[in-house]
Each structure stands twice: as structure tokens, then as C-alpha cells.
C-alpha positions as CSV (number, residue, x, y, z in Angstrom):
1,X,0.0,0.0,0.0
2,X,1.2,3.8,-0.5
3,X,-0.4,7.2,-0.3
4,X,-0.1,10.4,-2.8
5,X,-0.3,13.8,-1.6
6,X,-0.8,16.6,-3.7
7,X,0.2,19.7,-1.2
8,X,-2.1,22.9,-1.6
9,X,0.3,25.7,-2.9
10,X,0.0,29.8,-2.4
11,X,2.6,32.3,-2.6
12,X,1.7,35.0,-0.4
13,X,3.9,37.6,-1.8
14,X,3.2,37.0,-5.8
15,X,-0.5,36.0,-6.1
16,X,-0.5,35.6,-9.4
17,X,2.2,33.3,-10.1
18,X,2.1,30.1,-12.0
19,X,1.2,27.5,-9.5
20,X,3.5,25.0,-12.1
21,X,6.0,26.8,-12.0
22,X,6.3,27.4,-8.2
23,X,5.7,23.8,-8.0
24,X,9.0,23.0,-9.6
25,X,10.6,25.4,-7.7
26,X,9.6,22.9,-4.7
27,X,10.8,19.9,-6.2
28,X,14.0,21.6,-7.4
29,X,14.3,22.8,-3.8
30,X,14.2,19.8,-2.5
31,X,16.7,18.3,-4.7
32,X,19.4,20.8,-3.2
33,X,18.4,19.9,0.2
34,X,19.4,16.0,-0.6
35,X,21.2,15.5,-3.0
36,X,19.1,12.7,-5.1
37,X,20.3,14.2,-7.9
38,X,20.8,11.4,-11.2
39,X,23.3,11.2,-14.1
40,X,24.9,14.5,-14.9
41,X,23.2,16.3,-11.4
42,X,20.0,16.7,-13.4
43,X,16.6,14.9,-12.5
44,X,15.8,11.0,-12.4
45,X,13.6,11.0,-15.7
46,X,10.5,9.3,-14.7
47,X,9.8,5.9,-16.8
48,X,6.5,5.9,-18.4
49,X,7.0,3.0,-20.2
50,X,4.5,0.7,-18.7
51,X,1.6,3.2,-18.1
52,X,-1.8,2.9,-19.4
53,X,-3.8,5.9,-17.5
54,X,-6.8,5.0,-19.9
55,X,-7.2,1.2,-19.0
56,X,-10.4,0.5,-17.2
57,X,-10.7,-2.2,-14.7
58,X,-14.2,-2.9,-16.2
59,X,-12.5,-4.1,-19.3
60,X,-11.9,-2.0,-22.0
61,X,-9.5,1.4,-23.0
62,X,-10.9,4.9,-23.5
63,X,-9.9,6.4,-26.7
64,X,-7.0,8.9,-26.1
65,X,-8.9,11.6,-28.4
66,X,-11.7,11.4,-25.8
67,X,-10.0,11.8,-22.8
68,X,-9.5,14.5,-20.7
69,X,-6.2,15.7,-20.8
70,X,-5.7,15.5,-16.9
71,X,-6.1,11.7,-17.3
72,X,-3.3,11.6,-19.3
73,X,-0.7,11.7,-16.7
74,X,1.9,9.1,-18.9
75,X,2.9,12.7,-20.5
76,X,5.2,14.8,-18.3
77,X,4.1,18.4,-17.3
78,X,5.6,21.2,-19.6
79,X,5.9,24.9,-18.9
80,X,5.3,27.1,-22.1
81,X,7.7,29.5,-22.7
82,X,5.4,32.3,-22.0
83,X,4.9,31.2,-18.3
84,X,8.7,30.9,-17.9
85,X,8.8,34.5,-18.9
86,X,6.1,35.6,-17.1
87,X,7.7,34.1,-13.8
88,X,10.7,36.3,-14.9
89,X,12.7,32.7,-15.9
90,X,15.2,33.2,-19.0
91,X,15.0,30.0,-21.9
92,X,18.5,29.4,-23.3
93,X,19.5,28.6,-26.6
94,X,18.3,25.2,-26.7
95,X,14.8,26.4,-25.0
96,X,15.7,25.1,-21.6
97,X,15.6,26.9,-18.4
98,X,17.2,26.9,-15.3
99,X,15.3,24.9,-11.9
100,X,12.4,23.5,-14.0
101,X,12.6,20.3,-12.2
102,X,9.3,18.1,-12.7
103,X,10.2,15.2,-11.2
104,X,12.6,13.4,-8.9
105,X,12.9,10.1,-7.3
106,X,13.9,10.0,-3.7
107,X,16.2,8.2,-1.7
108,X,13.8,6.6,0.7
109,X,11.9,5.2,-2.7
110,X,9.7,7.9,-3.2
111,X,8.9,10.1,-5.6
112,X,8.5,13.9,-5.7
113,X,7.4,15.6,-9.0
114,X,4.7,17.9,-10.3
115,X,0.9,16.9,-10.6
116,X,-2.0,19.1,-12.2
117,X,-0.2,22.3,-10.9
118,X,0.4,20.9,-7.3
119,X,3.7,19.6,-6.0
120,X,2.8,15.7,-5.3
121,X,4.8,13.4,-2.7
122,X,4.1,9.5,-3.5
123,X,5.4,7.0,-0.5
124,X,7.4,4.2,-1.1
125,X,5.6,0.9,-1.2
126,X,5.3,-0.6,2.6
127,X,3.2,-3.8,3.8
128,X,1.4,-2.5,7.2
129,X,-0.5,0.3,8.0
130,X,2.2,1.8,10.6
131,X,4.4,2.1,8.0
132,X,2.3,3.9,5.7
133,X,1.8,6.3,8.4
134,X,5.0,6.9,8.8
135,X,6.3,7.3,4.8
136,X,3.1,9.8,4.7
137,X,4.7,11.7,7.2
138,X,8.1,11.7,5.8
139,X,6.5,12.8,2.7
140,X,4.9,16.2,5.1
141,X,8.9,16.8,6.3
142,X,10.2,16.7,2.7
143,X,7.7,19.3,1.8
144,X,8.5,21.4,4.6
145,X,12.6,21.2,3.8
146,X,11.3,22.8,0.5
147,X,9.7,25.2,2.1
148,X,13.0,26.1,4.2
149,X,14.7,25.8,1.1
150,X,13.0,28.1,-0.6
151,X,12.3,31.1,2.2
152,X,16.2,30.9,2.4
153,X,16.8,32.2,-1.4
154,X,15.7,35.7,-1.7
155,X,15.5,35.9,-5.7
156,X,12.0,33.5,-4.8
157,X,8.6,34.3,-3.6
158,X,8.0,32.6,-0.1
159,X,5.7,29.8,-0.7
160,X,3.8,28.0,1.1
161,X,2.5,24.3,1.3
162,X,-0.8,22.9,3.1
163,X,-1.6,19.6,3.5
164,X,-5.6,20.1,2.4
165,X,-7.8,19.4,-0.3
166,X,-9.6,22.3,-1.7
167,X,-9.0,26.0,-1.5
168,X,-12.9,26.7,-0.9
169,X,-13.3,28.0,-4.5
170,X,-14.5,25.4,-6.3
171,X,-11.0,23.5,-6.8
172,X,-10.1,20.1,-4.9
173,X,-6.8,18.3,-5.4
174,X,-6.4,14.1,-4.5
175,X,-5.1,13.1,-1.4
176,X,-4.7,9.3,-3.0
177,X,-4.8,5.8,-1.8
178,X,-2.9,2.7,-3.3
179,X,-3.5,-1.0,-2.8
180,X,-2.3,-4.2,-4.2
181,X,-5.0,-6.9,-4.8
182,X,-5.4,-9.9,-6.7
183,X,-6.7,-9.4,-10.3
184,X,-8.5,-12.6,-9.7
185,X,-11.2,-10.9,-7.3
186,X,-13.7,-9.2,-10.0
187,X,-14.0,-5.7,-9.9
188,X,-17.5,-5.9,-9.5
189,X,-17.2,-7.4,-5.8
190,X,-15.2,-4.6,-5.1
191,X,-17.0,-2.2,-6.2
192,X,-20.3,-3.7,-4.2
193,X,-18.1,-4.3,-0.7
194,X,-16.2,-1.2,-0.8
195,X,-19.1,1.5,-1.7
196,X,-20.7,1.6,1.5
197,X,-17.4,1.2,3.3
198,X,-16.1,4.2,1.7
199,X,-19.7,5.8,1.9
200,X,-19.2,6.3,5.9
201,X,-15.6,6.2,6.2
202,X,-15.2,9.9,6.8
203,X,-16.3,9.3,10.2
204,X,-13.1,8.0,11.3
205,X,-10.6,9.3,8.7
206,X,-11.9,12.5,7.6
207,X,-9.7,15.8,8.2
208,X,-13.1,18.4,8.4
209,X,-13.7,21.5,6.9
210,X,-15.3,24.7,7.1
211,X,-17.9,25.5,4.4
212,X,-20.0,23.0,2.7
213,X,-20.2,22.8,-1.0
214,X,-17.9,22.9,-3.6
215,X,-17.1,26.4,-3.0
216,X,-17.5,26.0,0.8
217,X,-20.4,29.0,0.4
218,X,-22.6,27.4,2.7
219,X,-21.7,27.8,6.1
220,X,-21.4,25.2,8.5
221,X,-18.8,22.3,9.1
222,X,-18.4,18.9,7.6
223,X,-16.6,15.7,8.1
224,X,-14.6,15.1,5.2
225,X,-12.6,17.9,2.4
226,X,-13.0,15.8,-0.7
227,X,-17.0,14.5,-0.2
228,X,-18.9,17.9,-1.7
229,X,-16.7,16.7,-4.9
230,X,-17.8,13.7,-6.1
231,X,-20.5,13.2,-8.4
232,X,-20.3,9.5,-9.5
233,X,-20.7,6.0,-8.3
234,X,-17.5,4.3,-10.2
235,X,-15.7,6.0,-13.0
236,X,-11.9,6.5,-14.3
237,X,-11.7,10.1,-13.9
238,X,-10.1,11.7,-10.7
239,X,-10.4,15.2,-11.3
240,X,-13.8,15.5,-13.1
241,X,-16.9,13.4,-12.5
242,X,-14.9,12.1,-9.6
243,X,-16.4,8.3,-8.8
244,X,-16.5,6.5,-4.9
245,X,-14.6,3.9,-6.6
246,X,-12.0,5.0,-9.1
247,X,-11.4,2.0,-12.1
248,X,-7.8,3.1,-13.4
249,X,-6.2,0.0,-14.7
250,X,-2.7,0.5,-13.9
251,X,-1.1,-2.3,-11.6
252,X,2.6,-0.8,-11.4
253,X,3.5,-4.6,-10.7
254,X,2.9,-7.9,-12.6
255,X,0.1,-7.3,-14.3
256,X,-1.3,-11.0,-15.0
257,X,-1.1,-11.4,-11.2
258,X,-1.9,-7.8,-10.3
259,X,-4.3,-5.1,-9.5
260,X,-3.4,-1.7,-8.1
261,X,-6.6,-0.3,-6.7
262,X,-6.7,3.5,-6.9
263,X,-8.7,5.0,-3.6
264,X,-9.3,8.9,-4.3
265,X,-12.3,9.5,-2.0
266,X,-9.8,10.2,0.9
267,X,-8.8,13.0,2.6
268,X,-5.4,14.3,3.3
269,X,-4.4,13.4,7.0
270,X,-1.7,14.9,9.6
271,X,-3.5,12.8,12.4
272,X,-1.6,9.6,13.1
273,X,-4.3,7.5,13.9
274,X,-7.0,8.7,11.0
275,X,-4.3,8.4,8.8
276,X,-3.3,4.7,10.2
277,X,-7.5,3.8,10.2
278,X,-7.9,5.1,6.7
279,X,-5.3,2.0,6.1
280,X,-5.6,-0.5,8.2
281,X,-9.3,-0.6,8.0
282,X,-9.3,-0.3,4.1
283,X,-6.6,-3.5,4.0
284,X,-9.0,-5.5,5.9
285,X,-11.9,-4.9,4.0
286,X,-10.4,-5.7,1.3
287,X,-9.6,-9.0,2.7
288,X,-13.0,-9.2,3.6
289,X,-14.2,-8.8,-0.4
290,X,-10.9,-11.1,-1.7
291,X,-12.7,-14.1,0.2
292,X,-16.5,-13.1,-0.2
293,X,-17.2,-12.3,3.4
294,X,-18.3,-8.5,2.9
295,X,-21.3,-7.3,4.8
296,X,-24.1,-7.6,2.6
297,X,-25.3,-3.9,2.5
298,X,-26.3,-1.5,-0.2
299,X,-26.7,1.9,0.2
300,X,-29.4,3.9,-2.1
301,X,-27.8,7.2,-3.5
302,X,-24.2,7.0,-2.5
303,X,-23.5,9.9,-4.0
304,X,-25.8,11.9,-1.9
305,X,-25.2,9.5,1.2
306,X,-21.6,10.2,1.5
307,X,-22.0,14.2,1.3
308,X,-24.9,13.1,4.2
309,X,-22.9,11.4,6.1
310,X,-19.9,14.2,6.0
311,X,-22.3,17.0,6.4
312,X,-24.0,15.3,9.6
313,X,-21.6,15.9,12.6
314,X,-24.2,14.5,14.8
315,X,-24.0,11.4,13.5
316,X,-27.5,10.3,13.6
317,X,-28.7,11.1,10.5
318,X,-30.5,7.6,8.9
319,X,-29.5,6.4,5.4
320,X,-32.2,4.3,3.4
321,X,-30.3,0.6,2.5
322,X,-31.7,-1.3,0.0
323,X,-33.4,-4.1,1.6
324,X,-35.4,-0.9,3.4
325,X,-33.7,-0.9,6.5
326,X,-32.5,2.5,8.0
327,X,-28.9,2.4,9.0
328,X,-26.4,5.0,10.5
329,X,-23.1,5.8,9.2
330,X,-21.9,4.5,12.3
331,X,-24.2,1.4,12.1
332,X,-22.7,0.7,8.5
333,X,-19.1,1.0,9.9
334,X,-19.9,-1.3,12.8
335,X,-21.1,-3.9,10.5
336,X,-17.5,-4.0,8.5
337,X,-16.0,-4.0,11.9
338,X,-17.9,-7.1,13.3
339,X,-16.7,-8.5,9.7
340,X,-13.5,-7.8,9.6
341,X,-13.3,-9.3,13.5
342,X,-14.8,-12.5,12.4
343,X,-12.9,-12.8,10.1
344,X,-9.7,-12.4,11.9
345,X,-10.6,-14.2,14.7
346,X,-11.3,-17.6,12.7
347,X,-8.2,-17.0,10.4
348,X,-6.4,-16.4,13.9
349,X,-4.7,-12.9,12.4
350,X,-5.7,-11.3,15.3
351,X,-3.8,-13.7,18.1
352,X,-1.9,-12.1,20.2
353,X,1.0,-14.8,19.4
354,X,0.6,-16.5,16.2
355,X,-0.8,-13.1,14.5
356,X,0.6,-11.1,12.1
357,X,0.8,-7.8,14.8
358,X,-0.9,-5.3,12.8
359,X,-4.8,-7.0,12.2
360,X,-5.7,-7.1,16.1
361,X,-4.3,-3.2,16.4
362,X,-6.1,-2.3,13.5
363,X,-9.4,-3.9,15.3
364,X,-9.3,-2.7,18.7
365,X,-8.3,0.9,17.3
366,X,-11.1,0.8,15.2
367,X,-13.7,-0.3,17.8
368,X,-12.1,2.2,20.5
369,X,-12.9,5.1,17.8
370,X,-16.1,3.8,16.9
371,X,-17.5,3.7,20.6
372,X,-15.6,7.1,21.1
373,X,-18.2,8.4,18.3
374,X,-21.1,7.2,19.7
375,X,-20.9,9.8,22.2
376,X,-20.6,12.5,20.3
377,X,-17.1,13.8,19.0
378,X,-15.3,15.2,21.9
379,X,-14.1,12.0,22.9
380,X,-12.1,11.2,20.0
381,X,-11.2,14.7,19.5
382,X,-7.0,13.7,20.3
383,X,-7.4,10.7,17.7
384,X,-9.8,11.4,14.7
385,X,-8.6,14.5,12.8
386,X,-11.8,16.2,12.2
387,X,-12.9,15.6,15.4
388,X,-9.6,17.5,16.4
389,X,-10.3,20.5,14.2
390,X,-14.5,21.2,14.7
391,X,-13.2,21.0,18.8
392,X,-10.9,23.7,18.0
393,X,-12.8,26.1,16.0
394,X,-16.1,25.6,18.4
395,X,-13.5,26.9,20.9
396,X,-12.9,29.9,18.9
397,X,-16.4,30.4,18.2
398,X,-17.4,30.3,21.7
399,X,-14.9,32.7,22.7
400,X,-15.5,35.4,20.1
401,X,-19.3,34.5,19.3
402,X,-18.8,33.7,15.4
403,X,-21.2,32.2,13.3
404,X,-19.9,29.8,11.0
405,X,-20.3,32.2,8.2
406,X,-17.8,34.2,9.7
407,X,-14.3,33.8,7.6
408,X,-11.9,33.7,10.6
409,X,-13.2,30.2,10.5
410,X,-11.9,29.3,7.0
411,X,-8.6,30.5,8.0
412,X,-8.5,28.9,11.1
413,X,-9.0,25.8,8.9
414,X,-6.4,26.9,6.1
415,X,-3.9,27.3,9.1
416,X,-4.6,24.1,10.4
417,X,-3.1,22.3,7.3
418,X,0.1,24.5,7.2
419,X,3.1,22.0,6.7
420,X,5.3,24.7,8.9
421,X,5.4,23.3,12.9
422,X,5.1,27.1,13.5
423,X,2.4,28.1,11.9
424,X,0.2,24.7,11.7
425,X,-2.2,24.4,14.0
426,X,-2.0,20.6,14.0
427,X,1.1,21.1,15.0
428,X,0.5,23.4,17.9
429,X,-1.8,20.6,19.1
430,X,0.6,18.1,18.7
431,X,3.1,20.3,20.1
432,X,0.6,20.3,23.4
433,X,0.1,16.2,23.5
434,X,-3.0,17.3,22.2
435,X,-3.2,14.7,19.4
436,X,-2.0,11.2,19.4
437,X,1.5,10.5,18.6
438,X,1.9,6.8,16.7
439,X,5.1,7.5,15.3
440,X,7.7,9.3,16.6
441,X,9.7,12.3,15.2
442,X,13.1,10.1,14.6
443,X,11.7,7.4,13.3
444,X,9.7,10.1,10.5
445,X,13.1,11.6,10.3
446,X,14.6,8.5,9.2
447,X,12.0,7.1,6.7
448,X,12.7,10.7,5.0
449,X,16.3,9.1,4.1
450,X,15.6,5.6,3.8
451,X,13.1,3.4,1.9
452,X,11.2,0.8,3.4
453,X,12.9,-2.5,3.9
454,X,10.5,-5.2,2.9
455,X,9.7,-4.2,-0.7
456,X,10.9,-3.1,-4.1
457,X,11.1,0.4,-2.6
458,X,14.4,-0.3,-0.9
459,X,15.6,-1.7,-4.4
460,X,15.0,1.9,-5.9
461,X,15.7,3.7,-3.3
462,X,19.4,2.3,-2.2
463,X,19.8,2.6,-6.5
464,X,19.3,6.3,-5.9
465,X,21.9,7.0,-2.7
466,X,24.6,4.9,-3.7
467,X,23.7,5.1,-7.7
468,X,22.2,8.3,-8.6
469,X,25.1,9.1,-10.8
470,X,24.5,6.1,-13.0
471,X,20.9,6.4,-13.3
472,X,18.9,8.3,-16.0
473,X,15.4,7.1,-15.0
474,X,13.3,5.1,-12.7
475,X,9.2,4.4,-11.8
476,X,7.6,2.2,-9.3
477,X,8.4,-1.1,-11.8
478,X,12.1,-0.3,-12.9
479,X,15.6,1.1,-12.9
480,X,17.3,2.4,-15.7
481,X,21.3,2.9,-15.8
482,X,23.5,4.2,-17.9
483,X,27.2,3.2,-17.6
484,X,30.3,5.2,-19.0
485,X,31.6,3.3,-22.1
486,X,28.1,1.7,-22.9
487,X,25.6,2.6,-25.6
488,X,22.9,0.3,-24.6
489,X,20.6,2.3,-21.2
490,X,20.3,-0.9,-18.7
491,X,16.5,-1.1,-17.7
492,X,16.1,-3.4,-14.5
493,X,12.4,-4.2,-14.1
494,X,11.1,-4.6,-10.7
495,X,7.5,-5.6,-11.3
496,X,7.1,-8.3,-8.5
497,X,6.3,-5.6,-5.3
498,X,7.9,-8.0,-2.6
499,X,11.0,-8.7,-4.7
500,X,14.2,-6.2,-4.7
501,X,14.0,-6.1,-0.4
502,X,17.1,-5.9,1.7
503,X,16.8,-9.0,2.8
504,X,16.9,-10.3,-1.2
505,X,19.3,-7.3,-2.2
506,X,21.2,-6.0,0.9
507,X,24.6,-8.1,-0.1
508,X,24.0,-7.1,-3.6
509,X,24.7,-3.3,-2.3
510,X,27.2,-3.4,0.4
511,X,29.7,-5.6,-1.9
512,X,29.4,-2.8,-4.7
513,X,30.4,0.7,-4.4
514,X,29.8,1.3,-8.0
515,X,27.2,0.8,-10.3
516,X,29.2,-1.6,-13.0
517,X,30.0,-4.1,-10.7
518,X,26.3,-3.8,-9.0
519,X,24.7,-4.6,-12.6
520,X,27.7,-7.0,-13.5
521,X,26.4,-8.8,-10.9
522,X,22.7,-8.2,-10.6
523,X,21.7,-9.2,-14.3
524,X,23.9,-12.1,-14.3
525,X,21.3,-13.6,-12.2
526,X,19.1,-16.1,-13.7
527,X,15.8,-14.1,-13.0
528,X,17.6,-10.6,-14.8
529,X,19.3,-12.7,-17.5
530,X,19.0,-11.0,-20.9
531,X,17.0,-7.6,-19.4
């Protein structure tokens, strides 16, 4: 599993900037921070050779001439040379400019680049939901290095990053979950288990907002940033007609064996434990639909159910089911809970001794949350992120006796998601033991360095440190060198997700300090043998 951010982006001082340009600014930034710079101290070129944005998991392609052109994201971003000049950028003889970096692959097996005008951190590849948790967060202190980075040159507007999902004017950018399944399950059971999972799962993983609709003009508060935007059941689109359950075909692994499942309904999360729910609960569902044990529940209108369910902060509000009952979004959630327990509890993944030591944390989290909830939000208010944020802004409305109209609110809310310890109001909280604490600050400082151990990710990302020089391109599925003396580029694929570990490849890099003998080596083996 893995998470994609795309970071809210605003330069205070030049308002009207190009928020692509400013966006590679970030990621060129960055780059001088740590050094994962590739072959000839320019950017890792990202490999696009395996993706297929268009492929739909319902079986068939859309038409390239049809598409929207944000769907095509197997073309990288350009800058025109109008918006270089009008950012006060000079194009050189060849039409290049200087810092226009787009994209860069990270030493911890990330990836850093530019997404629909927003800088975008993607995590490595990880196996639990702790560890997702933690890369997400890595991916927060990476942005904020840019930040520093970039307040420390003078000849650049100061910009700032939030960790949100709208600006309250109509635009909403992804906060995006990834997830490896069988391609054997059909895509219609997921679509039918997941739905009303992901219908009610802003209860326990939404970050909150001020202002409900698209352009937050109504006033109030609501559970979740992303829920006003979607307008479809299941679809392949992610920035218009965005669907519950998104159908990109694009496993970034084996694809015969394969499916990636692309979650874009959630919201972006600084809390620990929303963030670590949104994962852990999602994985066991999942295992719930790969071996047909799913509650059997429908819920009439998702659509309009999950905007009902976000804009109800009571929590009673009643959703019609299709059999005719009349369900809570906290009854709905209980029923995947008492599945996912069952399940568990038969399959024994929730011992104490002979379980796998994430499933029973998962559980017991998620029940402690969902009996929090049941009495009313204050008593999850250090755990469940939107919980955290509506106790905060009641306490400023309270005090100065605002209406919810009143836009102190929105930038209460704006300040909340401020990547800056300083200035985030998250952070104050956190500062204060005021939220939960899952992960600590060293062990986020370290996954900002290094990739996770027990995937591909540490494959690519030990490639980067030790390699960076040799390497002219990379994605989540391969490695591409290029070695002094050779013509031919050397493409290492790393499609099996649970292959290239340190356990598998650890030897591999300490006996090489350069990248001939590495791939002398590596592609002798019988597996890499003619790559």
C-alpha cells in the first residue's frame, strides 16, 4: 500500500504566479536539500513506459482523443515559454531553463514531482498500516525542507505548502490511496463491498472543513474535504466526475497477477491514527471482499449518502439501505467491523502470538474510535482528525461568538493544514500532547532518508543514494542505468512488489560501491538474464 499527496500551494507575496512553476521550484528545492540528484546532477527522468492511465478495470480502454487531458498523466508536465517568462525565468539557446525540475525520485523510494499544478509526494511501497503512516509523514517533512529551502533564497517568492484538499473556491486536489490486490477478485465485488465502506468512512478518517459545498459557500462544518466533490458511483476520472470507486487499470507490478486499486475518495491526514485507520481498515476490508465475506449492504444514492454522512456531525442522521432498513453511518461502519473481527478471529490474524501484529491493532483501534463516536465527537477529538479540528474552531467560536459564516473560520481551517510546525495548527496541538503520537519524530526523520525495507522500494531507493550518478530514469516497476563506455541504457524491471527487499538485495549493495559491478552482478542472475 502507498499514499499520494498533492500539497495545496499559495505564494503570499506574488499571487499571481504560475502554481507550475512554483511547483517546480519545490521539487527543485528539494533536490538541493538532498542531493538525489541522477546522471549529470540533473533529475531521475521518470519511466513511463508501462503506463496505461486510460485502461479501465471494467475491461476496455478509453480512446486517447476522448479523454480529458488530466487523465493523461503518462505525459510529463511542460511549462510554455510564455509562463517561464512571465515568472521572470530566462529560456536558453536550446529552449531550456534553469530549476524547472518536474520530477525526482527519492532516496527513501519515493517520488517527488509535479501533478496538475500541485507539488505531489508519492510513499514508497510498505506492507502495514504503521508504516504507511509513517512514509506519509516523511513525505509532510520533505515538503517542509522545501519550504525552508525556498524562504532561504531571496531571488523567490515565499511559498507556502498545506496539507488540504480544496481551497474553498471550487477546486479540490487528490489526497490518493494505493492497494495491491489480486486481479483474480472481480471488480464488481469490489465495487459492491467497498461502496458503502467508503460511503461512511469519513467518520473515522476525515480531516473536516469549514464551508459545505464545492465552494464552501454554505456555512457550516463537515466531516470530510474531498466528499462535496464527487459526483459519481464508479468511474476512471479523478479530477472530473470524480467516482467513490475509481477504475484506473494501472497495476505498477505484474500485471497477470496484479491489480493496483486506486482509492481517491480520501482526505489528506496529519493525524496519526486517521491516517493509520484510513489504512488498516481499508486492507481489511479488502480481505473481507478477496474471500466473499463483505457485509451484505447497499446503500441507495451513494453519492448523496456520503455528502450526508460528511455534512451530519451528529452522527444520527439515517441512510435508506436497499433491503429498506434505515442504518447509521456508524451502524454501516460497525457492520464491516464485526466482519472484519470474524474474520480475523477464525483465520487467527488477530492472536496475540501466532498473529501477524498489525490486524488485532487495526481492530481494537477501530472499535475504541467507533464507541468514542457514539458519544458524540469530543471524545475522540485527540485521535480522529476532524474531530480535532471542529473542537478547536467551536472553541474559537465560543470565545468570540462567530457564526460559521464568519471567515476567521476558513482561515483557522487553512492554518490548520500548514506544513510549517510554527504556523500549523495541527502542529501546535501536537506540540501540546493534544493529538496522538503513533510514530515518533526520529523514526519520520529516518524514513525521510531511507526506503522501506521489505519491498521493491528499498531496491530503488538504495539505486538512488549509492547510484544516482549512473541512473537516468526510474518508476515504481524499474531502474534504468546508464554506464560510462556503454551505448545500450540498462532497464532493470522490478514488477514483483515484494522482490528487490534488503533481505533479497542487501549483499548485492554493500559488496558494490559502483554501479558496474552492482549490474555486472545483478543481471547475471538467472531471474535478470537477458534484461
Amino acid at each position: 500500500m502507498g499514499s499520494e499527496t498533492e500539497y495545496g500551494i499559495h505564494a503570499p507575496s506574488a499571487p499571481g504566479s504560475n502554481a507550475t512553476w512554483l511547483s517546480t521550484q519545490v521539487v527543485h528545492a528539494y533536490a538541493l536539500v538532498s542531493g538525489d540528484r541522477a546522471a549529470g546532477g540533473s533529475e531521475a527522468r521518470w519511466d513511463y513506459t508501462d503506463e496505461d492511465p486510460l485502461a479501465d478495470a471494467r475491461g476496455w480502454t478509453v480512446p486517447r482523443h476522448t479523454a480529458h487531458p488530466s487523465q493523461l498523466t503518462d505525459v510529463p508536465p511542460e511549462l510554455t515559454a510564455a509562463q517561464i517568462a512571465l515568472e521572470g525565468g530566462e529560456l536558453d539557446d536550446d529552449g531550456s531553463t534553469g530549476p524547472l525540475m518536474m520530477n525526482m525520485v527519492l532516496g527513501n523510494g519515493a517520488r517527488l514531482y509535479v501533478d496538475h499544478a500541485h507539488p505531489e509526494y508519492s510513499s514508497p511501497e510498505v506492507t502495514n498500516p504503521y508504516d504507511a503512516v509513517r512514509w506519509d509523514a516523511a513525505g509532510d517533512q520533505v515538503a517542509l525542507a522545501a519550504v525552508r529551502q525556498i524562504a532561504a533564497n531571496p531571488a523567490l517568492p515565499e511559498v507556502n505548502l498545506y496539507k488540504n484538499n480544496t481551497d474553498n473556491k471550487a477546486v479540490s486536489y487528490g489526497s490518493h490511496e494505493n492497494y495491491l490486490m489480486p486481479r483474480s477478485v472481480p471488480f464488481s465485488h469490489i465495487v459492491r463491498g467497498l461502496t458503502p465502506f467508503f460511503t461512511t468512512r469519513a467518520l473515522i478518517c476525515g480531516a473536516g472543513r469549514v464551508g459545505k459545498g464545492q465552494d464552501g459557500s454554505v456555512p457550516g462544518f463537515q466531516l470530510s474535504q474531498r466528499a462535496d466533490f464527487f459526483e459519481a458511483e464508479v468511474g476512471l476520472e479523478t479530477t472530473i466526475r470524480r467516482p467513490i470507486i475509481n477504475t484506473r487499470d494501472e497495476p505498477h507490478a505484474t500485471a497477470e497477477k496484479y491489480r493496483r486499486l486506486h482509492v481517491i475518495i480520501g482526505d489528506a491526514n496529519f493525524s496519526h491514527v486517521s491516517n493509520y485507520l484510513k489504512f488498516g481498515t481499508t486492507s481489511l476490508v479488502l480481505d473481507l471482499i478477496e474471500n466473499g465475506e463483505a457485509p451484505q449492504v447497499e446503500v441507495q444514492g451513494p453519492v448523496e449518502a456520503l455528502r450526508a454522512v460528511s455534512h451530519d456531525t451528529t452522527l444520527r442522521g439515517l441512510h435508506r439501505l436497499a433491503d429498506g432498513r434505515r442504518a447509521t453511518a456508524l451502524d454501516i461502519q460497525w457492520m464491516y467491523l464485526e466482519a472484519a473481527a470474524k474474520r480475523a478471529a477464525a483465520t487467527g490474524a488477530s492472536d496475540s502470538v501466532t498473529g501477524d501484529g498489525h490486524t488485532s491493532q487495526v481492530l481494537a483501534r477501530w472499535e475504541q474510535v467507533l464507541t468514542g463516536l457514539a458519544g458524540g465527537p469530543e471524545a475522540v477529538a485527540g485521535q480522529v482528525e476532524w474531530a480535532a479540528k471542529l473542537g478547536l474552531l467551536e472553541q474559537y467560536r465560543q470565545r468570540d461568538s462567530l457564526g460559521w459564516d464568519n471567515p476567521r473560520l476558513g482561515l483557522i481551517d487553512l492554518q490548520w493544514s500548514d506544513v510549517r510546525p510554527e504556523k500549523g495548527l495541527y502542529h501546535r496541538l501536537l506540540a501540546h500532547g493534544r493529538m496522538e503520537r503513533l510514530v515518533s519524530d526520529a523514526d519520520i526523520a529516518a524514513a525521510v532518508r531511507q526506503p522501506p525495507s521489505d519491498t521493491r522500494a528499498y531496491f530503488r531507493g538504495q539505486c538512488i543514494q549509492r547510484y544516482g550518478a549512473s541512473i537516468v530514469g526510474a518508476s515504481w516497476d524499474s531502474v534504468i542505468f546508464e554506464l560510462p563506455g556503454q551505448r545500450r541504457l540498462r532497464r532493470v524491471p522490478t514488477r514483483e512488489p515484494l522482490r528487490g527487499t534488503q533481505a533479497l538485495t542487501g549483499r548485492l549493495f554493500a559488496a558494490h560501491p559502483d554501479a558496474e559491478s552492482f549490474l555486472a552482478e545483478l543481471l547475471d542472475l538467472p531471474a535478470l538474464k537477458g534484461q
